[in-house]
VOPAGU-2260 file (C-alpha; in pm, 1 decimal, decimal comma):
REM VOPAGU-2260
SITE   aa  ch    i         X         Y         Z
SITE  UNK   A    0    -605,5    2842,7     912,7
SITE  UNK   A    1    -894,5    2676,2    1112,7
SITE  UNK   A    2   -1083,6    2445,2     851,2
SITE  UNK   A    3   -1408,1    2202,9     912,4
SITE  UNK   A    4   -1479,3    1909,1     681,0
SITE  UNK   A    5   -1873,8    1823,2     745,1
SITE  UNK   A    6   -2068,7    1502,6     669,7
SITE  UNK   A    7   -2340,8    1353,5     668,1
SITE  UNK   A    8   -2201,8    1046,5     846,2
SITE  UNK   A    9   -1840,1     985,7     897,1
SITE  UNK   A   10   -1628,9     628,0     958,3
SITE  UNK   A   11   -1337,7     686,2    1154,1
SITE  UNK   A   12   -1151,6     368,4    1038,1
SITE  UNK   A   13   -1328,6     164,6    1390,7
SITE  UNK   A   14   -1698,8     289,5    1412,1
SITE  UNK   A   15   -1962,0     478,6    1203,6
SITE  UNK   A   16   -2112,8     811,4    1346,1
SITE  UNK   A   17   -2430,9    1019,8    1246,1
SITE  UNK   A   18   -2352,5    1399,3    1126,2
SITE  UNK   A   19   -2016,3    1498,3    1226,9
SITE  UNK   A   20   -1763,3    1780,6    1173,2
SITE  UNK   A   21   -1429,8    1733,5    1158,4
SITE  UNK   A   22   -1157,7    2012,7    1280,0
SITE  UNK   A   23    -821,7    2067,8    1147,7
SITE  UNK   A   24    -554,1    2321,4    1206,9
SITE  UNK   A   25    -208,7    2320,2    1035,9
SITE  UNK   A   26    -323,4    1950,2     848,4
SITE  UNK   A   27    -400,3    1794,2    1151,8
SITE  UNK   A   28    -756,0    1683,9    1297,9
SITE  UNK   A   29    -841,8    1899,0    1659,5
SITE  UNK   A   30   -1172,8    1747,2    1707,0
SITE  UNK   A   31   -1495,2    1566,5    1644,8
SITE  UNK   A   32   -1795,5    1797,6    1658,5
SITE  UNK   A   33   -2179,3    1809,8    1597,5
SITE  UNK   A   34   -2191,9    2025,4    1253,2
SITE  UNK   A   35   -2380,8    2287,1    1463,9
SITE  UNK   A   36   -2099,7    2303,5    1691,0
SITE  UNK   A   37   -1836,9    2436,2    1449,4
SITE  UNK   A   38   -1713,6    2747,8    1629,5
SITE  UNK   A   39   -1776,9    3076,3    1416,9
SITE  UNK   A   40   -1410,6    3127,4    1289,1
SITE  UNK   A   41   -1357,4    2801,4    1106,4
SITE  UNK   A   42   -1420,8    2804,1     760,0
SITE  UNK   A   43   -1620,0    2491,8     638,9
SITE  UNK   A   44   -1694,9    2256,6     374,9
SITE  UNK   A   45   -1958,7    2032,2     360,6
SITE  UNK   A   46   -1978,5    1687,6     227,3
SITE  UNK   A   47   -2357,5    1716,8     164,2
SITE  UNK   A   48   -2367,3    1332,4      45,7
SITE  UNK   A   49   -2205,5     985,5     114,6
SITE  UNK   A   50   -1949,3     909,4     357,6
SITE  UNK   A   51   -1637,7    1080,5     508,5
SITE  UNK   A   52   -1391,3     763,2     602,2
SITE  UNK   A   53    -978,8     827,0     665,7
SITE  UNK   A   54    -775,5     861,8     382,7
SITE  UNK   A   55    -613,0     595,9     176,7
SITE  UNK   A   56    -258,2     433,2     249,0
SITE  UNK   A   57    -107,1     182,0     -62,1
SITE  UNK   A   58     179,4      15,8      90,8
SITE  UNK   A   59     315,7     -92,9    -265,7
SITE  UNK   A   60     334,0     139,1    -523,7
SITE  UNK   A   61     591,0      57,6    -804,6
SITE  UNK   A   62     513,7     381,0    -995,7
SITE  UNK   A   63     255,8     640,3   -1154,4
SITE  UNK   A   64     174,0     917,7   -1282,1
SITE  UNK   A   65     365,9     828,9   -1569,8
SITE  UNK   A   66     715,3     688,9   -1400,4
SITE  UNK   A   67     825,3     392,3   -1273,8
SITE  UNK   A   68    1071,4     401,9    -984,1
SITE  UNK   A   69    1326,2     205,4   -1089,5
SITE  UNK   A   70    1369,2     419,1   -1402,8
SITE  UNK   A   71    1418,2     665,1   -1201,5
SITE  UNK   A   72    1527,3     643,1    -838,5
SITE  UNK   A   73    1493,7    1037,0    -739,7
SITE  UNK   A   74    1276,2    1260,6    -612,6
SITE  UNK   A   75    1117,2    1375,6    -877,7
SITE  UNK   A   76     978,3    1068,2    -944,1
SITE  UNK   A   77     859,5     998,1    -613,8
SITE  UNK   A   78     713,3    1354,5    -613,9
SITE  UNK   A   79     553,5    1234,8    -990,1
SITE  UNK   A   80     398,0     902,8    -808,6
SITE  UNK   A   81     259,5    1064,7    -472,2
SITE  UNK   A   82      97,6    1311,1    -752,9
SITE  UNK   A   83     -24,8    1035,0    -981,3
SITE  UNK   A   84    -252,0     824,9    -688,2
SITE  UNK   A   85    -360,8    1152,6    -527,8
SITE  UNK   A   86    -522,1    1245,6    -864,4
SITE  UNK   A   87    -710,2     887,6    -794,3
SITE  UNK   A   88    -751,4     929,9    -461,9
SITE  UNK   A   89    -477,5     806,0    -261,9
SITE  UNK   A   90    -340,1    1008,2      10,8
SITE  UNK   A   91     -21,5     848,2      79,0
SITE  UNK   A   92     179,9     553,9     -47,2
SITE  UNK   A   93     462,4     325,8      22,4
SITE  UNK   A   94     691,4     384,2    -300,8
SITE  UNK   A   95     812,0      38,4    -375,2
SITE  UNK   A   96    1161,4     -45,0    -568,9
SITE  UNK   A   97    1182,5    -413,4    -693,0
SITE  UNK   A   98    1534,5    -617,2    -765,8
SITE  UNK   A   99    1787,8    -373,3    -893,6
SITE  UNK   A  100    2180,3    -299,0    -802,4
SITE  UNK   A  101    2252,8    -149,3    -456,7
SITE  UNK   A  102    2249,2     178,2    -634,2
SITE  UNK   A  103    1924,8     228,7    -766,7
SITE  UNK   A  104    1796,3     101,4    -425,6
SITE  UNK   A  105    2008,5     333,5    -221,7
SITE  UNK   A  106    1932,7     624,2    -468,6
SITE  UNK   A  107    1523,4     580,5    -356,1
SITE  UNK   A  108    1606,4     552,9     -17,8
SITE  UNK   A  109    1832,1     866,8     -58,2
SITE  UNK   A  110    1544,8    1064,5    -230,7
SITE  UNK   A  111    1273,9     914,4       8,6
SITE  UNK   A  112    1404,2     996,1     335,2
SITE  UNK   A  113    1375,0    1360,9     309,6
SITE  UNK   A  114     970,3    1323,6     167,0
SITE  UNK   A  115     873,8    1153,5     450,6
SITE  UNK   A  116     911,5    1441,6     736,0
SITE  UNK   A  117     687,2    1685,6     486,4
SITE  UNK   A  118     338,8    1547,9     567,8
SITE  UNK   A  119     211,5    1686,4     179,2
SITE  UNK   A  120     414,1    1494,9      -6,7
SITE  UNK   A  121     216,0    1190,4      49,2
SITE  UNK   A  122     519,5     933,3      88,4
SITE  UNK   A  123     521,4     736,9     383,0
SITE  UNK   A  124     855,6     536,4     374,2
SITE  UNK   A  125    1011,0     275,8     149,5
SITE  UNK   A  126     944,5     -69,7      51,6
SITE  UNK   A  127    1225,3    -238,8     -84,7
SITE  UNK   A  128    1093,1    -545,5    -297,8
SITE  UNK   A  129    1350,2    -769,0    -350,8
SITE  UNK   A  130    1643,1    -840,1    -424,0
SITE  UNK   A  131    1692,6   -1132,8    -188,4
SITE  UNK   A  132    1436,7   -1347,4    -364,6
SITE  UNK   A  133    1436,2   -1696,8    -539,4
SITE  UNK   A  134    1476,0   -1749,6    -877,0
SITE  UNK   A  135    1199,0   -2013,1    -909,9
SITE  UNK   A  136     960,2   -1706,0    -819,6
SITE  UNK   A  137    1136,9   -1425,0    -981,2
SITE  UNK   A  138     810,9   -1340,5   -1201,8
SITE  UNK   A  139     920,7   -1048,2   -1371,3
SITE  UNK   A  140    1203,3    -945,2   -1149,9
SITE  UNK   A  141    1534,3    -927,3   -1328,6
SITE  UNK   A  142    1705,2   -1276,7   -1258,6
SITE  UNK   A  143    2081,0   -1088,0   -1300,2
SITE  UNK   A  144    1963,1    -903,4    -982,9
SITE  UNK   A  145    1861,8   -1185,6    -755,6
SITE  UNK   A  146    2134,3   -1278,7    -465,6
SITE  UNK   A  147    2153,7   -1327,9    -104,1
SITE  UNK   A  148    2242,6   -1045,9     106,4
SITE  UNK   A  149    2620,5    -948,4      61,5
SITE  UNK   A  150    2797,7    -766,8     373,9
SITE  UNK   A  151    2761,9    -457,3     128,3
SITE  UNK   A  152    2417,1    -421,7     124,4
SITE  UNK   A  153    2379,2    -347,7     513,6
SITE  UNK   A  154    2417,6      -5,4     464,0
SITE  UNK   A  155    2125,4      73,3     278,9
SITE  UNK   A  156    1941,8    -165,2     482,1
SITE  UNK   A  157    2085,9      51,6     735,1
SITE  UNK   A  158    1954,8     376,5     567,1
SITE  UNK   A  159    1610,6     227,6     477,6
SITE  UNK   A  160    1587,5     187,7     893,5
SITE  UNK   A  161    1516,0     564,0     929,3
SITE  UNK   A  162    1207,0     556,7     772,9
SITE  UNK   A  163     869,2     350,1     798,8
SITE  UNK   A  164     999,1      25,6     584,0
SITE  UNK   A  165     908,4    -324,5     419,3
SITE  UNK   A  166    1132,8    -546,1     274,1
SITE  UNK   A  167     998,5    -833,3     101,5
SITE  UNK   A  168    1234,0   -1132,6      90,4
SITE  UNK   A  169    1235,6   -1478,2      48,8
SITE  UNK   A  170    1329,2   -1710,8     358,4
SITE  UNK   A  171    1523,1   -1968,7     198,4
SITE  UNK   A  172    1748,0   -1676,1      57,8
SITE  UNK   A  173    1850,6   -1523,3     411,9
SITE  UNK   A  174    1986,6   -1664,9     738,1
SITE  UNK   A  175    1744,8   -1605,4    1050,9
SITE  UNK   A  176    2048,6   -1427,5    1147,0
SITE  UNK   A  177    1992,9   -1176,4     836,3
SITE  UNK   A  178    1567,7   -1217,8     952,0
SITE  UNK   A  179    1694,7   -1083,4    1283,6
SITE  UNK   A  180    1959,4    -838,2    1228,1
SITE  UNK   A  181    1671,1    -669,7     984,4
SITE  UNK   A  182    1399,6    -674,0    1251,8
SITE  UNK   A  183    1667,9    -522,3    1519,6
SITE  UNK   A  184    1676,5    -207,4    1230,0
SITE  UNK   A  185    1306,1    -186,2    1293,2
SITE  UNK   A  186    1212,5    -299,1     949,6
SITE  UNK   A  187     904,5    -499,4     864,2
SITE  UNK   A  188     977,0    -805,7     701,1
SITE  UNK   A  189     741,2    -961,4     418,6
SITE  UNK   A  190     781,9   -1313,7     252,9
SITE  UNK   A  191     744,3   -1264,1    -120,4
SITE  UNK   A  192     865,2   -1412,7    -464,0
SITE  UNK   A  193     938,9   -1734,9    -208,5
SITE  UNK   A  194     946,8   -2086,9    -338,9
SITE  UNK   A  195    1024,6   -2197,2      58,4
SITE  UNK   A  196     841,1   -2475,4     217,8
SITE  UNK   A  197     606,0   -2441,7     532,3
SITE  UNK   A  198     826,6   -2518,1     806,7
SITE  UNK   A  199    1102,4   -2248,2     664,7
SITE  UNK   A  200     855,3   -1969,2     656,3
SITE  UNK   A  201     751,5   -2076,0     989,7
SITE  UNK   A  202    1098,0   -2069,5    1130,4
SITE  UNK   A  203    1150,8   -1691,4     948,2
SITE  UNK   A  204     817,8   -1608,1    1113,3
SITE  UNK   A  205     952,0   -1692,9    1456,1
SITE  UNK   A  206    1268,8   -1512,2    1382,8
SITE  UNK   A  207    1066,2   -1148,3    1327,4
SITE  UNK   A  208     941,0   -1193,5     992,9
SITE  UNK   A  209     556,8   -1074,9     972,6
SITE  UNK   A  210     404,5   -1024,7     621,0
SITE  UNK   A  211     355,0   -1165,0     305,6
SITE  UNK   A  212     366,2    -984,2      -7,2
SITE  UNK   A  213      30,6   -1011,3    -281,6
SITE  UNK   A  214     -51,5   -1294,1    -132,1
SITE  UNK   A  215     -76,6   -1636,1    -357,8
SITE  UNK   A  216     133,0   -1448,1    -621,5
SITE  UNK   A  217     493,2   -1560,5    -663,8
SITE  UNK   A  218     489,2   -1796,5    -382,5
SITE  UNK   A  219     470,3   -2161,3    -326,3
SITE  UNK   A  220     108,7   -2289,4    -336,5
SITE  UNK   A  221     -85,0   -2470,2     -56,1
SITE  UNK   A  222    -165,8   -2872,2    -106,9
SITE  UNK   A  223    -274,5   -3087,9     138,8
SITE  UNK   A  224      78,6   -3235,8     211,1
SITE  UNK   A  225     283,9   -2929,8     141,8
SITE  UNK   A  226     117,3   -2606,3     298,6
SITE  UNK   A  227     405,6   -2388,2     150,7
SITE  UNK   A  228     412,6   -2044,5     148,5
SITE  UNK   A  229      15,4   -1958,0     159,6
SITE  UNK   A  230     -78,4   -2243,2     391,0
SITE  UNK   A  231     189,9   -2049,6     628,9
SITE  UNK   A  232      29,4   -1683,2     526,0
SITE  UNK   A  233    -340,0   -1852,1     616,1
SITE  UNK   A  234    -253,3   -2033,6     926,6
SITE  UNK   A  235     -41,3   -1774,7    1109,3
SITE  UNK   A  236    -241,0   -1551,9    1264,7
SITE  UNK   A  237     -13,2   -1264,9    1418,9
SITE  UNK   A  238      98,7   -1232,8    1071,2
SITE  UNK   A  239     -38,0    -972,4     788,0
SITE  UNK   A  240    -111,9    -996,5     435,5
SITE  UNK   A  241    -115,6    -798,4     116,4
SITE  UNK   A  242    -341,3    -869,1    -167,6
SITE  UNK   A  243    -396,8    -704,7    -467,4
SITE  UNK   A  244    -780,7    -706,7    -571,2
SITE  UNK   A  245    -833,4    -673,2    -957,0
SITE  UNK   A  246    -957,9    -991,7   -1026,1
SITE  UNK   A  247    -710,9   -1061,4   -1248,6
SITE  UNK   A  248    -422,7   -1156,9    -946,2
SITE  UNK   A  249    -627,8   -1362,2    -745,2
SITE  UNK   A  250    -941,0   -1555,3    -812,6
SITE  UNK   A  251   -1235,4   -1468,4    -626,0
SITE  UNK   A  252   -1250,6   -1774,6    -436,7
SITE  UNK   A  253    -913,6   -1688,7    -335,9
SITE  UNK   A  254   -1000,4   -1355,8    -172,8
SITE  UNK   A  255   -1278,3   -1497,0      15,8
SITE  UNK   A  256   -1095,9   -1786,1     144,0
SITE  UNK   A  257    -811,4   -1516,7     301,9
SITE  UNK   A  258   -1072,2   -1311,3     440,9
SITE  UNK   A  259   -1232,0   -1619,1     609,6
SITE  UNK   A  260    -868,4   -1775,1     757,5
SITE  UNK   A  261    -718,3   -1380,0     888,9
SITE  UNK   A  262    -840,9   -1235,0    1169,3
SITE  UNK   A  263    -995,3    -910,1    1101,7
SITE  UNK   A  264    -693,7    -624,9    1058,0
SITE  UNK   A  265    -491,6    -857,5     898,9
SITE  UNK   A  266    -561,5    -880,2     544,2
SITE  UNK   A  267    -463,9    -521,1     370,3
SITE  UNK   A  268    -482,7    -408,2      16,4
SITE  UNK   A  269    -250,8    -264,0    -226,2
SITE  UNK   A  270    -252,2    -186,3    -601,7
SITE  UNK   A  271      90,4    -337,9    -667,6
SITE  UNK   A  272      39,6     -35,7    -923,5
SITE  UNK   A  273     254,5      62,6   -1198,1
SITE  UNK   A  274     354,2     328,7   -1403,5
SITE  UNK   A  275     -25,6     385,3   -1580,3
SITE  UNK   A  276    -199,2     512,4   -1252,8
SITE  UNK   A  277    -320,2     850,7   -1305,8
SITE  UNK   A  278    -197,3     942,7   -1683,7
SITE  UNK   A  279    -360,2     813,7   -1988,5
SITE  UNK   A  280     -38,9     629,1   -2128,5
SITE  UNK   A  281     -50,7     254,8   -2100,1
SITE  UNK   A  282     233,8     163,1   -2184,7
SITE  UNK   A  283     598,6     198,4   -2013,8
SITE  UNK   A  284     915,0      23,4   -2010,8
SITE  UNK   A  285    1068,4    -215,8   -1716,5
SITE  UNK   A  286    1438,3    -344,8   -1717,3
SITE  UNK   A  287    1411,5    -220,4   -2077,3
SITE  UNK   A  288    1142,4    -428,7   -2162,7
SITE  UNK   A  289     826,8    -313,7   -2261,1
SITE  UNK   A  290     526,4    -333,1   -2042,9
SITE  UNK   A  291     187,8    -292,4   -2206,4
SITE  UNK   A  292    -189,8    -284,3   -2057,8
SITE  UNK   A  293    -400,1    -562,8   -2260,0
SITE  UNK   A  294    -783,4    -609,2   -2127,0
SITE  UNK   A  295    -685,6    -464,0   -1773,5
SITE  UNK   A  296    -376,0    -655,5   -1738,4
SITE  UNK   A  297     -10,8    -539,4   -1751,0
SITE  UNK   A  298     164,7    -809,2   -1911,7
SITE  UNK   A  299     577,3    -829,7   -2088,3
SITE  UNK   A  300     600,1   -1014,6   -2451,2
SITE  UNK   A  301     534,9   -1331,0   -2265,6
SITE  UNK   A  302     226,9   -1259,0   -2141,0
SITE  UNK   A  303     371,8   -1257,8   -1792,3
SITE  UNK   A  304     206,8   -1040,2   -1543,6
SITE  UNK   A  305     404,5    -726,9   -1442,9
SITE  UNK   A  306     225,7    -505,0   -1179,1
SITE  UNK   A  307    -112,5    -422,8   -1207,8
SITE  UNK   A  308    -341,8    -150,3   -1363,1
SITE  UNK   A  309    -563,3     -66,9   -1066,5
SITE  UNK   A  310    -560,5     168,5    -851,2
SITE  UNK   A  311    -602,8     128,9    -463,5
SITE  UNK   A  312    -931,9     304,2    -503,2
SITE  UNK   A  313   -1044,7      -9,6    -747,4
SITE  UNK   A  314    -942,5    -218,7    -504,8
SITE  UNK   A  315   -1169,6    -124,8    -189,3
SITE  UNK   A  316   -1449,6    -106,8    -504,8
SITE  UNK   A  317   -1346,6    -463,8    -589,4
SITE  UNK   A  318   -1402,9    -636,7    -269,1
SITE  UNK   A  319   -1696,0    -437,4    -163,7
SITE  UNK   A  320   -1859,8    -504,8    -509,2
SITE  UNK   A  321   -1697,7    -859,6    -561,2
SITE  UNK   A  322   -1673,8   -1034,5    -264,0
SITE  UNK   A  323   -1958,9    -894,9     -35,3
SITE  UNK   A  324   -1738,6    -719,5     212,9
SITE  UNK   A  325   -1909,1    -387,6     387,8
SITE  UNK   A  326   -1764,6     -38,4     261,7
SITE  UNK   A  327   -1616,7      33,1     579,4
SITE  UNK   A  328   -1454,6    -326,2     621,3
SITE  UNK   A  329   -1302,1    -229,9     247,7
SITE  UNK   A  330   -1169,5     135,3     360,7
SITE  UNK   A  331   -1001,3      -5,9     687,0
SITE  UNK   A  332    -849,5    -295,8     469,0
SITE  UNK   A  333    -721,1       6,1     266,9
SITE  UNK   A  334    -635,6     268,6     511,6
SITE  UNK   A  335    -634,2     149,0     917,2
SITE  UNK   A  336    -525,5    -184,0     831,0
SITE  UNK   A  337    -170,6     -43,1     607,2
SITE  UNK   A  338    -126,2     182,0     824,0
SITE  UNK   A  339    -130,8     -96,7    1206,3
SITE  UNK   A  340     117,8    -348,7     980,6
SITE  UNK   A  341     353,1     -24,3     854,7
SITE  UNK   A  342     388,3      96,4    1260,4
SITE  UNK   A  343     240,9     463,6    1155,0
SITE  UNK   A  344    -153,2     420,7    1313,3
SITE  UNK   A  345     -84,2     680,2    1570,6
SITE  UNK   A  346     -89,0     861,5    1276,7
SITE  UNK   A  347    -258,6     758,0     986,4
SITE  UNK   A  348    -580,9     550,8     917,0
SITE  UNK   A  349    -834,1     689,2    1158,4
SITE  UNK   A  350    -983,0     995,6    1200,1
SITE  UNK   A  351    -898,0    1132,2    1564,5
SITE  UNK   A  352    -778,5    1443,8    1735,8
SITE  UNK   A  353    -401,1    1412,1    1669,7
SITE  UNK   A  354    -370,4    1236,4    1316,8
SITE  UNK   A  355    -309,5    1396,1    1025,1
SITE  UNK   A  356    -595,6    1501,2     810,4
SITE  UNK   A  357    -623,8    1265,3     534,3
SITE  UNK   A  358    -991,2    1159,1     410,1
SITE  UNK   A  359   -1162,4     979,8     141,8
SITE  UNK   A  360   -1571,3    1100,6      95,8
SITE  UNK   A  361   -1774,6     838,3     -62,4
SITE  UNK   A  362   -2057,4     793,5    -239,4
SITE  UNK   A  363   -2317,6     490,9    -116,6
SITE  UNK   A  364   -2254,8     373,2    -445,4
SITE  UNK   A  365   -1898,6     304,6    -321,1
SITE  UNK   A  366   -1829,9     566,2    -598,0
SITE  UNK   A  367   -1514,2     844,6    -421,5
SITE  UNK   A  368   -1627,5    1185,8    -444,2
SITE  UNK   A  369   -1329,3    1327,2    -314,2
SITE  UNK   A  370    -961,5    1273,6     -92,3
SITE  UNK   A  371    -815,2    1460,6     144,4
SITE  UNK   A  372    -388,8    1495,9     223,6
SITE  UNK   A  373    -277,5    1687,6     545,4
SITE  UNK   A  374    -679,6    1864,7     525,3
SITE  UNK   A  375    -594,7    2012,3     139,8
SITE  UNK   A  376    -844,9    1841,3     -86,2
SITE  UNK   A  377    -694,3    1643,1    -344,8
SITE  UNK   A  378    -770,1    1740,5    -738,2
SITE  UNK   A  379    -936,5    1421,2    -861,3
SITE  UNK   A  380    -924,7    1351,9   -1280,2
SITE  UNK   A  381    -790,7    1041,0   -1356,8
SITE  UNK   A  382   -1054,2     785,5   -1165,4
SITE  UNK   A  383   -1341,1    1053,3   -1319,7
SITE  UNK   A  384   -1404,0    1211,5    -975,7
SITE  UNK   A  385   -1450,9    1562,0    -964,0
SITE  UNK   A  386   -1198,9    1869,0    -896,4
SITE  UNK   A  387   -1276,6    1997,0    -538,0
């Protein structure tokens, strides 16, 4: 079927344009037109308000709609999550398994691989959070599961290579051996749950390591003597950052002081979410343990921060409302941006003859009116957005 979304203006993850239709045949975009130029057979929609931008991209997604992935490493799940964000308005996602066994990490990668050739089921790849990760920074990763990498874990490390992948990691736990070996798989490598010092994070960086993982959380702080972790994140510039931005993660002054040290493109955001996104339950279970949402904050029994709440759609509100960054600068840190650090922008993240269709139409309220997946609309309830 020949479709045409319409708009009053459209961002196409680099530059805003006036009126503009966009084509699509088969979920993918054919062509930019004038809306008076859609040829007669298309059948259109129009956005009559707002702004058409490219469709969201969360590049860690623990869980939702209901499930968390560790509870349950299979497709089903994954199919659960992809279906929980869309109903908020999040066209794809990187489902995200923290510290287990080898089992429940190969099990996701087993039930992932297949998702990622069907462009509607929203899953991009994998990211595998943990389990190579210090104990000094566990937060609320099980400590049991925390270990270097064994000569048996290469094979799923293996089997993660075959589709788009993160691992997050901290340096002092691996060799630059293990940094390289991982890099040869093609896998992007992110620092996270790290207590290393500057110069080791500098040394993974120049072995192939390139992210960091919700930045300032569950690293090693920066000081004046000892830049640790973040002074490494903020200083090296070919390198990209995550940050989760709820307010509640990372202090406002926080988020404007990584937006100030990155170059442009290299700060991206992610909702780090949980089980709660898109269903009405708050409360779930992790390693067991029960996880409850207390003033907007997932905490354990301790208090201890497990996830978050937000969506990726409350994050690109958060920084456009909180920190005085333009809508547009918000989408790309939420769509473009994920989507040049995860390898897939020829792609995903801009709208251009070629790349899927995936959209996000907001209001100039910042308000979404409505997402797009492979050019099928996405049915919006749990953010409060309308069914299309």
């Amino acid at each position: 079927m020949f479709t045409a979304l319409v708009a009053p203006e459209l961002f196409d993850g680099n530059e805003i344009h006036g009126p503009k239709a966009v084509l699509m045949e088969s979920g993918r975009i054919i062509g930019l037109v004038n809306p008076n130029e859609v040829p007669s057979h298309f059948q259109s929609t129009v956005c009559d308000t707002g702004m058409l931008a490219p469709g969201l991209i969360d590049l860690q997604v623990n869980g939702g709609g209901g499930v968390l992935l560790n509870n349950q490493p299979d497709t089903r799940a994954l199919q659960q999550m992809a279906s929980g964000h869309a109903s908020v308005g999040v066209s794809r996602i990187l489902p995200t398994v923290i510290s287990d066994t080898p089992e429940v990490a190969r099990k996701v990668i087993d039930a992932v691989v297949p998702m990622v050739s069907d462009p509607h089921s929203g899953v991009l790849g994998v990211h595998l959070e943990g389990p190579f990760f210090s104990t000094a920074k566990s937060g609320v990763h099980r400590l049991d599961a925390l270990r270097q990498i064994a000569n048996d874990d290469w094979s799923w490390l293996r089997a993660a290579s075959a589709v788009p992948a993160i691992v997050t990691l901290a340096p002092e736990c691996v060799t630059q051996d293990d940094i390289r070996k991982l890099v040869d798989l093609g896998l992007r490598l992110s620092a996270g749950h790290t207590d290393a010092d500057y110069e080791t994070v500098c040394s993974a960086i120049n072995a192939g390591l390139n992210g960091f993982t919700h930045l300032f959380n569950a690293m090693s702080a920066h000081n004046g003597r000892a830049p640790g972790v973040v002074g490494a994140a903020l200083t090296r510039n070919e390198t990209w950052c995550g940050l989760i931005a709820d307010g509640i993660h990372v202090h406002p002054a926080s988020i404007q002081l990584a937006l100030s040290a990155k170059p442009v493109g290299k700060v991206y955001l992610v909702s780090d979410a949980m089980a709660t996104v898109g269903t009405q339950d708050k409360r779930f279970e992790l390693y067991g343990e029960p996880i409850e949402e207390v003033n907007g904050r997932l905490q354990n029994s301790q208090g201890r921060l497990a996830g978050s709440a937000i969506s990726l759609v409350d994050a690109v509100q958060y920084v456009y409302r909180a920190q005085d960054v333009s809508l547009t600068e918000s989408i790309a840190m939420a769509s473009r941006y994920p989507a040049e650090y995860l390898r897939v922008a020829d792609q995903f993240g801009s709208i251009r003859p070629g790349y899927w269709a995936d959209f996000s139409w907001w209001g100039s309220d910042a308000s979404l009116k409505g997402a797009w997946r492979a050019g099928q609309p996405l049915e919006l309830f749990a953010n409060g957005g309308p069914s299309l």
